[in-house]
KOLKOLKE-720062 format. One record per residue (C-alpha): residue in three letters; x, y, z. Coordinates in nm, 2 decimals. Layout:
<milos>
 rest      u      v      w
  ALA      X      Y      Z
...
</milos>
This chain:
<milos>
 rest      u      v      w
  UNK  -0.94   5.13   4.80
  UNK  -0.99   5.35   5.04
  UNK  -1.26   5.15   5.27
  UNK  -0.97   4.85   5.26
  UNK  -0.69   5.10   5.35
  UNK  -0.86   5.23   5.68
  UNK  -0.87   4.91   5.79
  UNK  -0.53   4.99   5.86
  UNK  -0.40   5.32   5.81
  UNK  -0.61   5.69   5.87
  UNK  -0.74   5.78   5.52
  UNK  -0.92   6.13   5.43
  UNK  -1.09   6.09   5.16
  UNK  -1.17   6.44   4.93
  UNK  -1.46   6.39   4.78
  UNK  -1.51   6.69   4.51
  UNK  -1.81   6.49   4.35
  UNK  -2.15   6.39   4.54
  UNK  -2.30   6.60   4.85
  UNK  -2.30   6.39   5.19
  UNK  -2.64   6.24   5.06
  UNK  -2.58   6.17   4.74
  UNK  -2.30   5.93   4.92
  UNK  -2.53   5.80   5.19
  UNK  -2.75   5.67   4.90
  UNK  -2.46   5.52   4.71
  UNK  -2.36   5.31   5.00
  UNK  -2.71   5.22   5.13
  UNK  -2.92   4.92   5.03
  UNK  -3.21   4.92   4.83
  UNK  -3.35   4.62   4.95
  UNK  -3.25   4.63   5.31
  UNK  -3.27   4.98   5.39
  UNK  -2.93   4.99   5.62
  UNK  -2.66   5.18   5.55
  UNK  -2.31   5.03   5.52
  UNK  -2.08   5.16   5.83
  UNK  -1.71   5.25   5.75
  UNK  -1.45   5.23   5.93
  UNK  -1.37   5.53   6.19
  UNK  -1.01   5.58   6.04
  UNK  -1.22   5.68   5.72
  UNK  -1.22   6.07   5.68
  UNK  -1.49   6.23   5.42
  UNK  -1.46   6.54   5.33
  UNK  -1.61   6.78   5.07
  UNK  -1.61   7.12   4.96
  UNK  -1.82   7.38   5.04
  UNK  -1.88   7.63   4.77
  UNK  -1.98   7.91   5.00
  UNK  -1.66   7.95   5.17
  UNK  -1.47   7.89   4.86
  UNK  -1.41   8.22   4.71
  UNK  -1.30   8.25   4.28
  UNK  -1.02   8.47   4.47
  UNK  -0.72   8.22   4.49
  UNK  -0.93   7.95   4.46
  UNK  -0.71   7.64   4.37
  UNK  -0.45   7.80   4.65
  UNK  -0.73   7.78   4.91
  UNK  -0.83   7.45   4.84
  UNK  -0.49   7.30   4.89
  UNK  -0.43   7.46   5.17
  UNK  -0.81   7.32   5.33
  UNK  -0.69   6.99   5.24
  UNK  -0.40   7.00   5.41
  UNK  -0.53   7.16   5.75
  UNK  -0.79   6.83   5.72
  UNK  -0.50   6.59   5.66
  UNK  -0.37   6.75   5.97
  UNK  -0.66   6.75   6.19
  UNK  -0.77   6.40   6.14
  UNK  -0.41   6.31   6.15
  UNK  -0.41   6.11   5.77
  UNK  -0.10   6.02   5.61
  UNK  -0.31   5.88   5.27
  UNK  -0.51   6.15   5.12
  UNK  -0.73   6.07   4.82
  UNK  -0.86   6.36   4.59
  UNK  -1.15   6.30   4.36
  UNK  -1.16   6.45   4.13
  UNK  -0.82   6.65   3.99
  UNK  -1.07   6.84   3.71
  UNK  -1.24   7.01   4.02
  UNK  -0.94   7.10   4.18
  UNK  -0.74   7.26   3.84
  UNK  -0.99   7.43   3.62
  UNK  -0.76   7.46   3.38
  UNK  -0.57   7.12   3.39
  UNK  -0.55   7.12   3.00
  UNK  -0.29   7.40   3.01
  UNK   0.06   7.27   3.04
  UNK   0.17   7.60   3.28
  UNK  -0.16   7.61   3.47
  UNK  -0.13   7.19   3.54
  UNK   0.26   7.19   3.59
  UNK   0.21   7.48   3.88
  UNK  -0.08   7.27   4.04
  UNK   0.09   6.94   4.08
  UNK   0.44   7.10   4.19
  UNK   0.20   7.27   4.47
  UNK   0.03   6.95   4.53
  UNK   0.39   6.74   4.55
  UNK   0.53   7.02   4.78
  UNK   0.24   6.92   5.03
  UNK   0.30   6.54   4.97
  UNK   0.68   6.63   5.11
  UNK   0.60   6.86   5.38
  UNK   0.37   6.57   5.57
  UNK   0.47   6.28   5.41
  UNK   0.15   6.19   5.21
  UNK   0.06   5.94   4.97
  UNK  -0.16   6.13   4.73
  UNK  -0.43   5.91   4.50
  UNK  -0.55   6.17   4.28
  UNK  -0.85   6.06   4.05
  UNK  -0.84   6.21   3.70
  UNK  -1.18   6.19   3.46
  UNK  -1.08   6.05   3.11
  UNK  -1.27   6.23   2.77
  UNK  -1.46   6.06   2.59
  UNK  -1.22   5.81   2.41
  UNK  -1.27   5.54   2.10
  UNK  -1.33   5.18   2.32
  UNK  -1.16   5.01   2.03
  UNK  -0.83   5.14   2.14
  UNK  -0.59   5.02   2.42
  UNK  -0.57   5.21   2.74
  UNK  -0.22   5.46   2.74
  UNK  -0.11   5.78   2.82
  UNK  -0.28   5.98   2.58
  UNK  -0.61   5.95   2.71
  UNK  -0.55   6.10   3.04
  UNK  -0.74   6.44   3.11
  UNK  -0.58   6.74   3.08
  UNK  -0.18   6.81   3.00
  UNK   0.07   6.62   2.93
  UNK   0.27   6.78   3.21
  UNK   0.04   6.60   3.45
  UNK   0.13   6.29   3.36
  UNK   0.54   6.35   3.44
  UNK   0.47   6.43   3.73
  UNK   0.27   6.10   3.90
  UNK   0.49   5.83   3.98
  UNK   0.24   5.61   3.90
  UNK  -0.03   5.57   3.71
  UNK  -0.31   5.29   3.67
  UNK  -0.64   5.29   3.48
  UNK  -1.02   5.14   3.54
  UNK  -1.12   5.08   3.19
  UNK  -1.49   4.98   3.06
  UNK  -1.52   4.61   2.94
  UNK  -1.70   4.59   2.60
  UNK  -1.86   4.30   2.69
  UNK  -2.04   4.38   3.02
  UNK  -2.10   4.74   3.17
  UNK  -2.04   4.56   3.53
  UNK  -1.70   4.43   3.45
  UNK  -1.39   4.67   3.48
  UNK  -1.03   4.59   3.38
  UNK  -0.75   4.77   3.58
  UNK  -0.41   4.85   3.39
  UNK  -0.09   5.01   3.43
  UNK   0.02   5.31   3.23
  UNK   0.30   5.40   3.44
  UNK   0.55   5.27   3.65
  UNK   0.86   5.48   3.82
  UNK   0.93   5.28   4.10
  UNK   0.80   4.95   4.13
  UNK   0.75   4.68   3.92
  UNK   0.55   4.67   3.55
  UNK   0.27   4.42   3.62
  UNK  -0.03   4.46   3.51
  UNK   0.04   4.56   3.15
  UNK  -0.22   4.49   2.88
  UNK  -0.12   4.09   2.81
  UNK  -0.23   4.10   3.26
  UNK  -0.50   4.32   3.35
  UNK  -0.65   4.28   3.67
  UNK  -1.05   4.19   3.60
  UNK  -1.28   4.33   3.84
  UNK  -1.68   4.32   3.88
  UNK  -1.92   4.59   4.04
  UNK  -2.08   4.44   4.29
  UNK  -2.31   4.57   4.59
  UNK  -2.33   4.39   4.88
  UNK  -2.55   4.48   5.12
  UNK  -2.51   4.85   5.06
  UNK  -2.11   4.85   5.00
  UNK  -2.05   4.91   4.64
  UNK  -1.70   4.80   4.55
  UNK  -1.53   4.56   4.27
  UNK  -1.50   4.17   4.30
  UNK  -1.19   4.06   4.21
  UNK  -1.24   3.84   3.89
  UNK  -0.89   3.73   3.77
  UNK  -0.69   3.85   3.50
  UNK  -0.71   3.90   3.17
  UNK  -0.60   4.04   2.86
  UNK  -0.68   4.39   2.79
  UNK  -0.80   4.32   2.38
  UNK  -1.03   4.05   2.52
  UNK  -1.25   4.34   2.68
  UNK  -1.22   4.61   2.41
  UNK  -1.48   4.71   2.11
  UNK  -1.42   4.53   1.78
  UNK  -1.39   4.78   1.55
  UNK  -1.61   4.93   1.27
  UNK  -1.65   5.13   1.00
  UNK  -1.83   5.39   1.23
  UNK  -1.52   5.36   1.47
  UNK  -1.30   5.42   1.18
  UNK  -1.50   5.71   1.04
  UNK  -1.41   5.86   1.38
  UNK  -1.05   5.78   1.39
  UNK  -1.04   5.94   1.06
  UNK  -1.20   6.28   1.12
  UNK  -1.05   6.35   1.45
  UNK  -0.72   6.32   1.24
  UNK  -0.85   6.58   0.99
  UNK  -0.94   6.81   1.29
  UNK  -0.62   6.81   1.45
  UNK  -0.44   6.81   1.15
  UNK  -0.62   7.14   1.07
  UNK  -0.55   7.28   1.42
  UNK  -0.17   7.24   1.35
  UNK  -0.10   6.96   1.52
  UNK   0.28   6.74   1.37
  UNK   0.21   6.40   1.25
  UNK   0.41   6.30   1.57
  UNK   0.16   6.46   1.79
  UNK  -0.15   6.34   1.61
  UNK  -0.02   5.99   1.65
  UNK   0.04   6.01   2.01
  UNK  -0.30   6.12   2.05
  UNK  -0.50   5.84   1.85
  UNK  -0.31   5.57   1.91
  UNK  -0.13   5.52   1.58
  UNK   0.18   5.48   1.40
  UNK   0.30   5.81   1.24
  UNK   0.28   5.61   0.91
  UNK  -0.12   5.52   0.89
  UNK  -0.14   5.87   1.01
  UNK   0.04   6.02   0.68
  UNK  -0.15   5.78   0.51
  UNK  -0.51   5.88   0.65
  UNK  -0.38   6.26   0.56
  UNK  -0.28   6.18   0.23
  UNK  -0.61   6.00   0.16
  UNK  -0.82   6.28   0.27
  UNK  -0.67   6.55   0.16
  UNK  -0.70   6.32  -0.19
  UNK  -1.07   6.27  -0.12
  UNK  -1.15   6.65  -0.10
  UNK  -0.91   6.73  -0.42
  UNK  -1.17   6.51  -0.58
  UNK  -1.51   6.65  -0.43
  UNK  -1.39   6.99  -0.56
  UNK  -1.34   6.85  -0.91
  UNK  -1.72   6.75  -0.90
  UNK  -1.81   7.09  -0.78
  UNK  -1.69   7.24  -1.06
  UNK  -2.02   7.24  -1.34
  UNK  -2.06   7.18  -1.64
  UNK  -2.21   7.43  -1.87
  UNK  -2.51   7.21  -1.91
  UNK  -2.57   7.23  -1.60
  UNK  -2.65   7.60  -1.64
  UNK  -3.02   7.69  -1.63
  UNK  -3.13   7.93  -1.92
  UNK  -3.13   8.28  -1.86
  UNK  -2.85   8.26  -1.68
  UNK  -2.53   8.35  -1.89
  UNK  -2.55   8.71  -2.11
  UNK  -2.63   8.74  -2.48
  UNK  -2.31   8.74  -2.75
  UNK  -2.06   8.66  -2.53
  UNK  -2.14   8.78  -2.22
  UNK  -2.02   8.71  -1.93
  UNK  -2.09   8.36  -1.68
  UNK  -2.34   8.46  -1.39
  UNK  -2.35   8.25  -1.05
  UNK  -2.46   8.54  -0.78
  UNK  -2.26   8.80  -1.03
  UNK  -2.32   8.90  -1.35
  UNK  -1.94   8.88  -1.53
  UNK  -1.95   9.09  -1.86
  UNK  -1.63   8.98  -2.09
  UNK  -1.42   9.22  -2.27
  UNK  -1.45   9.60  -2.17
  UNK  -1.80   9.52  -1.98
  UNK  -1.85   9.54  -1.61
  UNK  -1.88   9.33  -1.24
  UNK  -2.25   9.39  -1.09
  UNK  -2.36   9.26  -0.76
  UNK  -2.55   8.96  -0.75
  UNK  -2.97   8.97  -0.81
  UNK  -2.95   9.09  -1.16
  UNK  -3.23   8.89  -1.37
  UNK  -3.15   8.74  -1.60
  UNK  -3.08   8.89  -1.97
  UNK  -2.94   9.22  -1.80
  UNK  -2.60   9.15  -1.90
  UNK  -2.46   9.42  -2.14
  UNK  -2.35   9.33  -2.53
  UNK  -2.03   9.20  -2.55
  UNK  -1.75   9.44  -2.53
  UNK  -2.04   9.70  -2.41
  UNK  -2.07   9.85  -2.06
  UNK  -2.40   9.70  -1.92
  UNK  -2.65   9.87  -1.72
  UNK  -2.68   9.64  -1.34
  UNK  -2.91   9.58  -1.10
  UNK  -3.10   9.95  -1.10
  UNK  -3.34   9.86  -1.41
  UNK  -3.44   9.52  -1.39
  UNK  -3.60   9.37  -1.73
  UNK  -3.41   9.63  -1.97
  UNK  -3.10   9.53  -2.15
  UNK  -2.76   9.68  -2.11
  UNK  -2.76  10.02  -2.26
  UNK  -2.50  10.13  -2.50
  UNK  -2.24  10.39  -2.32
  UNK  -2.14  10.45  -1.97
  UNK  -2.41  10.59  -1.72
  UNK  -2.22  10.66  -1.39
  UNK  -2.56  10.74  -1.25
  UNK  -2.67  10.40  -1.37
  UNK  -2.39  10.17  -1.26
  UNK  -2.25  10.38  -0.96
  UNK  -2.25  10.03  -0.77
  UNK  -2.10   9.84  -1.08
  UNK  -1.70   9.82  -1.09
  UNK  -1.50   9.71  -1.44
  UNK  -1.39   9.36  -1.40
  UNK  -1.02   9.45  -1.42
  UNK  -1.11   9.65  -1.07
  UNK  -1.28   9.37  -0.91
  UNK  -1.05   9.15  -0.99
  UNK  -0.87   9.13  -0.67
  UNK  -1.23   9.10  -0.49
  UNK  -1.37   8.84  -0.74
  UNK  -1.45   8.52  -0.64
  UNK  -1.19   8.28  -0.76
  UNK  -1.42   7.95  -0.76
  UNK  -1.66   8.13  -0.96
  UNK  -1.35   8.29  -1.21
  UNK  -1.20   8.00  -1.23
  UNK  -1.54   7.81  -1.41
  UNK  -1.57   8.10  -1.64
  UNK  -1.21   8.12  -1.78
  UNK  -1.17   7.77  -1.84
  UNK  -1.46   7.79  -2.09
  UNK  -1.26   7.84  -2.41
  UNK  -1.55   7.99  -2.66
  UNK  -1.55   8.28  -2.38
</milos>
């Protein structure tokens, strides 16, 4: 875009990206060896990390760009990338100050910004929209347009070019007319091929289960960060009904994987729960009655009697003595003590046996 546009018009071109080589090699030929030659109303410019200071940064940086705008007297001014520029574009605050600096330059001189935004990495299944640009929301208000290159499933070469926003002129290229482009390199100038047009399902992923599976937990995740049904639905794609739905099914499926984590009492290996009605032990030994709450690693068969105090953890091999030996048990606590610490998974097993 920018090679076609100083054709006509000046164009500085910020290139936050590749070092001056690394964009030599892009736009030189393999196979011929020469270089492609731009046009002289095409301005390059990159940054340079030793006169950037962490100081101020994103305030020096704007203010570099526009003494370069000036100097090479450019009234179209493309920035790549906007995730260089604003650190911290994924904070509405942070991103709103950016882009009302940004659009106070674009009125001072006039400008036509193209600012380049990276997308995360997104499900290909899906349509292109609003929700998978970078960063804030707040960004988005403030662009009066907004186009994006998406990835044809059906060849890495191909690219499909939509609209996602349109304040002032008119909605084209929505997803029933996306423009079709190819990569092509032509004797060292990399650009797309015009193709046609197309529509935008005929060059996304055809879903599976292993798409769905993904759908599906990213749900779970920002449903545990907080995130309204509305907002969660925004963000994948999705009616806020399948996304109550997908809630309401996990939050089903775990109610049952708890159930099966619960054991059955022939599950229990010998050894394990104390003589005469003592107490249930899974890391803790749990005498019933008047008996007491040891810390876990107590072999087995040193549960007290029932309705005894036992003896824990300080003579392994001997059975729980008859009596109270503070010196003994000095770590032990009586289970109506430990209650409040106990572990309620592990209480929960043990009261629900009913010959306990």
């Amino acid at each position: 875009m920018g090679d076609h546009i100083s054709r006509y018009r000046k164009v500085l071109y910020v290139d936050c990206e590749l070092s001056e080589k690394q964009f030599q090699l892009r736009y030189t030929s393999k196979e011929l060896g020469f270089r492609y030659v731009f046009s002289d109303n095409f301005f390059r410019a990159e940054i340079d990390p030793e006169h950037i200071g962490v100081q101020n940064y994103e305030e020096a940086i704007i203010k570099d760009i526009e003494e370069a705008a000036i100097q090479t007297d450019s009234r179209i001014v493309i920035i790549d990338n906007l995730t260089y520029l604003c650190n911290s574009s994924e904070k509405g605050d942070v991103a709103g100050l950016f882009m009302m600096k940004l659009i106070a330059l674009k009125k001072k001189h006039s400008l036509t910004l193209l600012i380049i935004s990276h997308t995360p990495k997104r499900n290909l299944s899906n349509p292109i929209s609003q929700n998978d640009l970078a960063g804030s929301k707040k960004l988005y208000n403030f662009f009066d347009n907004v186009f994006a290159i998406g990835q044809s499933a059906k060849d890495k070469r191909i690219k499909f070019v939509k609209q996602v926003k349109v304040r002032a002129s008119e909605y084209i290229y929505d997803s029933d007319n996306v423009i079709i482009y190819e990569i092509t390199n032509d004797g060292g100038y990399v650009h797309f091929l015009h193709k046609g047009y197309g529509k935008e399902s005929e060059h996304l992923k055809d879903k599976s289960e292993e798409d769905e599976a993904l759908t599906r937990s990213n749900i779970r995740s920002l449903h545990r960060d907080g995130k309204s049904i509305r907002e969660i639905a925004d963000l994948v794609n999705l009616s806020k009904t399948t996304v109550h739905r997908i809630i309401a099914q996990e939050k089903k499926k775990e109610a049952v994987s708890l159930e099966d984590a619960v054991l059955d009492l022939d599950d229990i290996p010998d050894g394990v729960a104390g003589t005469g009605g003592g107490g249930f032990l899974m890391g803790d030994a749990v005498q019933r009655g008047d008996g007491v709450l040891c810390g876990g690693g107590v072999p087995g068969g040193d549960v007290g009697q029932a309705g005894q105090t036992g003896q824990c953890g300080t003579v392994p091999g001997v059975a729980g003595q008859y009596g109270t030996r503070p010196a003994v048990v000095e770590h032990c606590e009586t289970v109506s003590a430990a209650a409040e610490q106990r572990d309620p998974f592990v209480f929960d097993i043990s009261e629900n046996l009913d010959f306990l």
